[in-house]
N, CA, C and O atoms as a GROMACS GRO file, in nm:
protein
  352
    1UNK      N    1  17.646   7.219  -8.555
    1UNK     CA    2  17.693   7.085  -8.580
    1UNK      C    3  17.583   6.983  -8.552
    1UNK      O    4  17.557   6.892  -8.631
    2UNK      N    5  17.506   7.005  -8.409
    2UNK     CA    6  17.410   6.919  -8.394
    2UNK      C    7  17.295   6.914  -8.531
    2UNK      O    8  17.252   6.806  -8.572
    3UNK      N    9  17.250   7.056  -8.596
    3UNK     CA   10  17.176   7.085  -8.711
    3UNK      C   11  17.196   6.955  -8.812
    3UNK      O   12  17.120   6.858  -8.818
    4UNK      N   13  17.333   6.980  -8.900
    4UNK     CA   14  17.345   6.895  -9.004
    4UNK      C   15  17.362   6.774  -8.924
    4UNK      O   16  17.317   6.688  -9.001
    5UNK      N   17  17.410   6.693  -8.782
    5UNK     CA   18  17.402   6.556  -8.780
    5UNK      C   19  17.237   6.544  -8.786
    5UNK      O   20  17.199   6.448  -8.851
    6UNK      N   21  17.134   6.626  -8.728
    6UNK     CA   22  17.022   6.567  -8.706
    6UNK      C   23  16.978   6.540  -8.876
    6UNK      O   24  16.918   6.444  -8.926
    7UNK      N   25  17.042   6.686  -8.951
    7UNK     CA   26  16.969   6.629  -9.099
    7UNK      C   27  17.008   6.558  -9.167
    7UNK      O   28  16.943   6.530  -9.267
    8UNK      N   29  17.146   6.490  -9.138
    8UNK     CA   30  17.184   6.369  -9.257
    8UNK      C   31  17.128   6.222  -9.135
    8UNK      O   32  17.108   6.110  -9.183
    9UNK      N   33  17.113   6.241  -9.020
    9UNK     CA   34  17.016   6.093  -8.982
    9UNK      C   35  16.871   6.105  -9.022
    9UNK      O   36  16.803   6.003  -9.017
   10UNK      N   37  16.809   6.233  -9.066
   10UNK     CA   38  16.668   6.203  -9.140
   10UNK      C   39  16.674   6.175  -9.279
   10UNK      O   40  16.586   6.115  -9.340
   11UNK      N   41  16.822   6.237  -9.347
   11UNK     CA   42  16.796   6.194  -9.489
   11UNK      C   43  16.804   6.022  -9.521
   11UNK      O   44  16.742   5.957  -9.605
   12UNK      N   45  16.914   5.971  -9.408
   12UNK     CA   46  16.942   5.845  -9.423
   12UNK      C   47  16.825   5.739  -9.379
   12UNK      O   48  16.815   5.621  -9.414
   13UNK      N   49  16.742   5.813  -9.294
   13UNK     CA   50  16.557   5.749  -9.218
   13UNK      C   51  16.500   5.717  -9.283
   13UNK      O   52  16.443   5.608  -9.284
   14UNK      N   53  16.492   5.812  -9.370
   14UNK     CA   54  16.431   5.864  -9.524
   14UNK      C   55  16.479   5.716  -9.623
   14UNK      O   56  16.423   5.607  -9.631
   15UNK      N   57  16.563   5.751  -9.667
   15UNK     CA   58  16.669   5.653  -9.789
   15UNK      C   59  16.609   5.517  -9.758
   15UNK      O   60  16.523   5.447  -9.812
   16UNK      N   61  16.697   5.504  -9.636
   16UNK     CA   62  16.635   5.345  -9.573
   16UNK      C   63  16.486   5.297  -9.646
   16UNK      O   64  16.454   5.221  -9.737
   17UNK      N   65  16.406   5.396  -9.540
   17UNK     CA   66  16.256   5.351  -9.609
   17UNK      C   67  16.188   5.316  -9.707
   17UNK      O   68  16.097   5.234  -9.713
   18UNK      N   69  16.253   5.407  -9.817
   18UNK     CA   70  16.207   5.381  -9.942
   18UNK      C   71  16.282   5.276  -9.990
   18UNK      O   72  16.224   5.218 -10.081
   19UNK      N   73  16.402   5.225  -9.958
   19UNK     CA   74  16.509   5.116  -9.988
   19UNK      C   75  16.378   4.961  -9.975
   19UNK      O   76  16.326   4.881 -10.052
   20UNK      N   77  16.377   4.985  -9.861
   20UNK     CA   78  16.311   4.886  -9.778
   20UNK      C   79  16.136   4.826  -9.888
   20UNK      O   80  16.119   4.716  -9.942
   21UNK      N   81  16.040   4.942  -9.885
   21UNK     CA   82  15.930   4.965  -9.971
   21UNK      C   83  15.956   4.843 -10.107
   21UNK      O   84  15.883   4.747 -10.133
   22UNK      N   85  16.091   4.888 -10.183
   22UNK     CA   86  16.146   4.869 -10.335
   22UNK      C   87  16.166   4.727 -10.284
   22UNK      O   88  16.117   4.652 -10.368
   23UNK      N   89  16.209   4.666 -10.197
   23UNK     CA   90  16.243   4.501 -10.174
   23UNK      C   91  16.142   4.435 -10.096
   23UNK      O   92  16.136   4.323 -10.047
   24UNK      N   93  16.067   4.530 -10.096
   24UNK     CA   94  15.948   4.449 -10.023
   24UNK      C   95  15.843   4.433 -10.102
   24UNK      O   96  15.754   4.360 -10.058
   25UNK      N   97  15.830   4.478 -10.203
   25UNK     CA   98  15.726   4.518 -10.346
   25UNK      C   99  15.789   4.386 -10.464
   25UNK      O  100  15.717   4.320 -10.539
   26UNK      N  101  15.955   4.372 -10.452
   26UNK     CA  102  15.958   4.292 -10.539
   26UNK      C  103  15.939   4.150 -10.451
   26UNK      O  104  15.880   4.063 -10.515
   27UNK      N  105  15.968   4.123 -10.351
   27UNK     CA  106  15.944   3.978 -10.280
   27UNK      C  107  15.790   3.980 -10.308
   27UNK      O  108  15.738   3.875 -10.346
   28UNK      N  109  15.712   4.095 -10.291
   28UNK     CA  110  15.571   4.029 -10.284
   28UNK      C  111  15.513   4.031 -10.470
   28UNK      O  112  15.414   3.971 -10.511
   29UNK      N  113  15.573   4.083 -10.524
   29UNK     CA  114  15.587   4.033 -10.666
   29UNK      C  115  15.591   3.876 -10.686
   29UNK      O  116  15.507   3.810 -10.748
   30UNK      N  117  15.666   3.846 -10.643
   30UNK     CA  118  15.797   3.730 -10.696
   30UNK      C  119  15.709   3.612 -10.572
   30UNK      O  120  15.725   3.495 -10.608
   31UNK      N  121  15.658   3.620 -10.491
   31UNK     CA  122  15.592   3.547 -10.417
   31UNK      C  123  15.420   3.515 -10.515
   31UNK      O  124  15.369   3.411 -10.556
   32UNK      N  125  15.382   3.637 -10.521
   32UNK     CA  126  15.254   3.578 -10.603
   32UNK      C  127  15.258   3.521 -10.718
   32UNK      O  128  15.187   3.422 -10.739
   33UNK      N  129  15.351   3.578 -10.824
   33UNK     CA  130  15.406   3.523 -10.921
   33UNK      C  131  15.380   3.411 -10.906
   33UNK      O  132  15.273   3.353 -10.920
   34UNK      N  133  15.531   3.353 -10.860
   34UNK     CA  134  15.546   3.190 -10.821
   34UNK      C  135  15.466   3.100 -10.701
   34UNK      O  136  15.512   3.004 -10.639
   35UNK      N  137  15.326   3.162 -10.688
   35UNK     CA  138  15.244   3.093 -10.663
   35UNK      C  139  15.168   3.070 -10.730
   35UNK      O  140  15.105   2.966 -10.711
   36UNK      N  141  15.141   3.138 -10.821
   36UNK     CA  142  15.048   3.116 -10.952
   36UNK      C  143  15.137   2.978 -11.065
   36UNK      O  144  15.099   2.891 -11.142
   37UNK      N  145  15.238   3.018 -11.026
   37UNK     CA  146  15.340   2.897 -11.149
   37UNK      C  147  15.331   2.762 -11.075
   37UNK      O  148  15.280   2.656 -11.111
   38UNK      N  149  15.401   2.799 -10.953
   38UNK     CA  150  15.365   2.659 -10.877
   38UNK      C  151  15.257   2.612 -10.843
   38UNK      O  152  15.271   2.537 -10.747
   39UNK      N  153  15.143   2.622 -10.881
   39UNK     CA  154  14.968   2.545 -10.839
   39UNK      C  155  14.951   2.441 -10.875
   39UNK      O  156  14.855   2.376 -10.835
   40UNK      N  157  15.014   2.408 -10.937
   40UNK     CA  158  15.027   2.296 -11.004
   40UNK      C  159  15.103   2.145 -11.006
   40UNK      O  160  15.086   2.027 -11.039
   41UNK      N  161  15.192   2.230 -10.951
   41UNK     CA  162  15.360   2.135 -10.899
   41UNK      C  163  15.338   1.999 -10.772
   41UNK      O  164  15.285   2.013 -10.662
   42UNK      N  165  15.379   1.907 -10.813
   42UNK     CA  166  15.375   1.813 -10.735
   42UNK      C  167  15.431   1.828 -10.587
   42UNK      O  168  15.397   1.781 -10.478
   43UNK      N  169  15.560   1.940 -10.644
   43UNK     CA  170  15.622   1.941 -10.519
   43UNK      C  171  15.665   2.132 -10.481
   43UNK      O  172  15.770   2.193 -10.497
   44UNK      N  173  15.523   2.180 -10.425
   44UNK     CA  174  15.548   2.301 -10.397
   44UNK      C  175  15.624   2.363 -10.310
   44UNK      O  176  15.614   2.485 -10.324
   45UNK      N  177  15.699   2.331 -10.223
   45UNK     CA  178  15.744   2.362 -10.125
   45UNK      C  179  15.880   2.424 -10.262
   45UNK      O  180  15.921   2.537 -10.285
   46UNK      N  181  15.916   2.281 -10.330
   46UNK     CA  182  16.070   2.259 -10.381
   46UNK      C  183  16.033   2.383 -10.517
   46UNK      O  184  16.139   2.423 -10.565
   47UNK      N  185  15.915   2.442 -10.579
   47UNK     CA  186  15.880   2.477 -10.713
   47UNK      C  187  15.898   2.614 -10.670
   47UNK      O  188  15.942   2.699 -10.748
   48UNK      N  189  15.855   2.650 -10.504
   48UNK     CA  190  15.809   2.833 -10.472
   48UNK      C  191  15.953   2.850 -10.438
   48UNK      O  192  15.964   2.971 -10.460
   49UNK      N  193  16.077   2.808 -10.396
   49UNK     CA  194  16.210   2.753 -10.372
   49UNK      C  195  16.286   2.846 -10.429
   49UNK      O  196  16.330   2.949 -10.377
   50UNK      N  197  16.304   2.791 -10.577
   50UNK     CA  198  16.348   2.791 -10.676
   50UNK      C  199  16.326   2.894 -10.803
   50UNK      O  200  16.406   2.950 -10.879
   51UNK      N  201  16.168   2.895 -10.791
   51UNK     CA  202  16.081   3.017 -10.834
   51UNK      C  203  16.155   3.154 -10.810
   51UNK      O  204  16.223   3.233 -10.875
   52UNK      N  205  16.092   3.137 -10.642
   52UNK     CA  206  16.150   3.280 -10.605
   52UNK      C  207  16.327   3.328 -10.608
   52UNK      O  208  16.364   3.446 -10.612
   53UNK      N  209  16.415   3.211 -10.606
   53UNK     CA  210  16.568   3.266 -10.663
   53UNK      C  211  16.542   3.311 -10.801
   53UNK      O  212  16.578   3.414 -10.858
   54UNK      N  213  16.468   3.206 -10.845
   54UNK     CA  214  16.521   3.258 -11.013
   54UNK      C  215  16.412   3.417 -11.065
   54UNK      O  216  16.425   3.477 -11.171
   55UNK      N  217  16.327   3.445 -10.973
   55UNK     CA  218  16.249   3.584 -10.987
   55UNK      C  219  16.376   3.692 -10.949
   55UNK      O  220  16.420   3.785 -11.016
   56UNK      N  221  16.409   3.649 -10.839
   56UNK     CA  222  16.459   3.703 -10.763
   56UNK      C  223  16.573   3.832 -10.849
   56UNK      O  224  16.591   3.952 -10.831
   57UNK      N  225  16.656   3.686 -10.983
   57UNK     CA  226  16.771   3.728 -11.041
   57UNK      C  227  16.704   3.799 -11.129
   57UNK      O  228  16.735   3.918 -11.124
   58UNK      N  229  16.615   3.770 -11.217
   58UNK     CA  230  16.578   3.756 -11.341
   58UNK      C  231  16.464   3.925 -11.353
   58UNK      O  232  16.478   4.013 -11.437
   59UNK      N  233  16.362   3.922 -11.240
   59UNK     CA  234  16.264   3.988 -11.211
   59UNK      C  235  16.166   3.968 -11.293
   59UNK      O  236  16.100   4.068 -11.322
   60UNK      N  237  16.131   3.847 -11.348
   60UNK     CA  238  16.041   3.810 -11.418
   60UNK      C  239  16.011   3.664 -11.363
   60UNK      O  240  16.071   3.592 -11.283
   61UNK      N  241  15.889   3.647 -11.440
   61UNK     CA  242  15.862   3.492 -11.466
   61UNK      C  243  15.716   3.462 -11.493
   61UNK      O  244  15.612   3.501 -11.441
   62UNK      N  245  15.753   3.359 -11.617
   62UNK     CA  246  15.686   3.337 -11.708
   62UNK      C  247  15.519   3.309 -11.665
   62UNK      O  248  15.494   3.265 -11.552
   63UNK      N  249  15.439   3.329 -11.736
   63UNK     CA  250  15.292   3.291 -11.708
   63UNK      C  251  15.239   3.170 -11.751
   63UNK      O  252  15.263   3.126 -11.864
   64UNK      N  253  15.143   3.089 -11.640
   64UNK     CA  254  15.104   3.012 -11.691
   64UNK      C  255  15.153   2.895 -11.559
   64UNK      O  256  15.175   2.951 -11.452
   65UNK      N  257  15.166   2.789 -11.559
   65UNK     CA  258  15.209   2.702 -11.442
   65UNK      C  259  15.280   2.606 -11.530
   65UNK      O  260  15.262   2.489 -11.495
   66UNK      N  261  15.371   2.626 -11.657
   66UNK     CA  262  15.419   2.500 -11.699
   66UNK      C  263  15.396   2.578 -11.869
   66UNK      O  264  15.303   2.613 -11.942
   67UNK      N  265  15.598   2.573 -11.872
   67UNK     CA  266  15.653   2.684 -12.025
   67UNK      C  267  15.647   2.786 -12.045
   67UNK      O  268  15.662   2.869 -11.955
   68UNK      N  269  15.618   2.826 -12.204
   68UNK     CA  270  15.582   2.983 -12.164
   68UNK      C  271  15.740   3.097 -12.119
   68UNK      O  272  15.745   3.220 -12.122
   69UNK      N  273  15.887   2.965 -12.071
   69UNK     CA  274  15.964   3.051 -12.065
   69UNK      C  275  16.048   3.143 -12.161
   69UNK      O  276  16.143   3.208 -12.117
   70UNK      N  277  16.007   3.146 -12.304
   70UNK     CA  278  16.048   3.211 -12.389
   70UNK      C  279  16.026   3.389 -12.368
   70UNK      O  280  16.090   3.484 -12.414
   71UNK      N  281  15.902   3.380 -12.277
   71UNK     CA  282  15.862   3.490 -12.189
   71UNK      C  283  16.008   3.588 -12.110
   71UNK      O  284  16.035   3.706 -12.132
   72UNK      N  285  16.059   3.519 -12.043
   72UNK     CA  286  16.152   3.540 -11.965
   72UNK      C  287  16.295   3.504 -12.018
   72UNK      O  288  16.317   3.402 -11.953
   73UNK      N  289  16.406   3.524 -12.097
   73UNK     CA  290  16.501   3.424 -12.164
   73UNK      C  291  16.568   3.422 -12.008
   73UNK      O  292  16.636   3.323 -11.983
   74UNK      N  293  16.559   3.490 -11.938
   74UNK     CA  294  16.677   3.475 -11.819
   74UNK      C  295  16.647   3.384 -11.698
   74UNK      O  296  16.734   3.338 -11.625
   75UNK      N  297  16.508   3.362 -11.684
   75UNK     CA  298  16.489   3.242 -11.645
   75UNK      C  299  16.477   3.074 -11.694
   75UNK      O  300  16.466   2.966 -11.635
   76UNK      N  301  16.488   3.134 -11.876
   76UNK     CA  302  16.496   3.050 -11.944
   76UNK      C  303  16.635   2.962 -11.910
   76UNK      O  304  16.632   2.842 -11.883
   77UNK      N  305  16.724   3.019 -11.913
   77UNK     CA  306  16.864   3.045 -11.952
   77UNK      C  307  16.933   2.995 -11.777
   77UNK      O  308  17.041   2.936 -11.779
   78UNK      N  309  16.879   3.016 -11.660
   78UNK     CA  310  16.964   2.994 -11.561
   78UNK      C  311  16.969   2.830 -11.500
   78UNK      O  312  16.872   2.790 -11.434
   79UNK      N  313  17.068   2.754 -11.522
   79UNK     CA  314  17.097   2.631 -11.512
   79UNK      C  315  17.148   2.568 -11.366
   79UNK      O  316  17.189   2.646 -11.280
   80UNK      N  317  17.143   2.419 -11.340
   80UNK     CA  318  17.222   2.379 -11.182
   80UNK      C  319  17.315   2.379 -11.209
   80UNK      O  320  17.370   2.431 -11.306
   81UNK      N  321  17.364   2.298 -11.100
   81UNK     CA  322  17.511   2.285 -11.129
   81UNK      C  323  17.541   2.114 -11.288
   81UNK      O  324  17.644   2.089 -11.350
   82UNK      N  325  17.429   2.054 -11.292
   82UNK     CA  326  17.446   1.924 -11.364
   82UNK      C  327  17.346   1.991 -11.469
   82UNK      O  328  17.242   1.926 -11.486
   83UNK      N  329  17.361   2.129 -11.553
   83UNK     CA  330  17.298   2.171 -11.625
   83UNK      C  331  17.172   2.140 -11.688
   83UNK      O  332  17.152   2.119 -11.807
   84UNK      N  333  17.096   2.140 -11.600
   84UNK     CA  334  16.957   2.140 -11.633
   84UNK      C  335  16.894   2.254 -11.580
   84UNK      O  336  16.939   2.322 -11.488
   85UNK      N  337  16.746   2.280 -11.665
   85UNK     CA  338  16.710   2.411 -11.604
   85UNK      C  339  16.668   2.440 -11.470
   85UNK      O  340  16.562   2.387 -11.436
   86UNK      N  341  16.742   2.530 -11.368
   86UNK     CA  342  16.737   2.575 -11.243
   86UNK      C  343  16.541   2.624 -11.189
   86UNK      O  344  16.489   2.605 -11.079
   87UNK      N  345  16.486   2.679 -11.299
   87UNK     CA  346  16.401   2.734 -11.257
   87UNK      C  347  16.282   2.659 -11.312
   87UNK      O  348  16.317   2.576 -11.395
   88UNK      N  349  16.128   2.666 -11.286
   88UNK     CA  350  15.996   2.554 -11.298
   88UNK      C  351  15.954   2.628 -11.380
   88UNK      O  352  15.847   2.604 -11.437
   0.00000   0.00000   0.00000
């Protein structure tokens, strides 16, 4: 009994880790990304914000620091609440 608990807490050690790797690969995606988009932005704090939700959903985003979102329709496409576009 002790056998299989020790081997399903290494498979789950295991799982975790690579879980962890996969969301840490896309934040640092989605961080350089939208530092490259925002270089430009008057107001970076509010551009890397916003960026990174809408990477976040989308897993894209567009190239360039300004358009270009035909690239992405799903960041094209995600709006506020007073429908204008959510993402820079």
């Amino acid at each position: 009994m002790k056998l299989v608990f020790a081997n399903v807490l290494l498979v789950c050690l295991v799982l975790s880790t690579s879980l962890l790797e996969v969301s840490m690969a896309g934040s640092a995606f989605c961080d350089s990304k939208c530092a490259q988009r925002c270089s430009k932005a008057g107001f970076q704090d509010r551009c890397l914000r916003f960026c990174g939700i809408c990477c976040e959903k989308c897993k894209c985003v567009p190239s360039g620091t300004y358009g270009n979102k035909d690239e992405c329709p799903c960041y094209r496409d995600l709006k506020n609440s007073k429908g204008r576009s959510k993402c820079p």
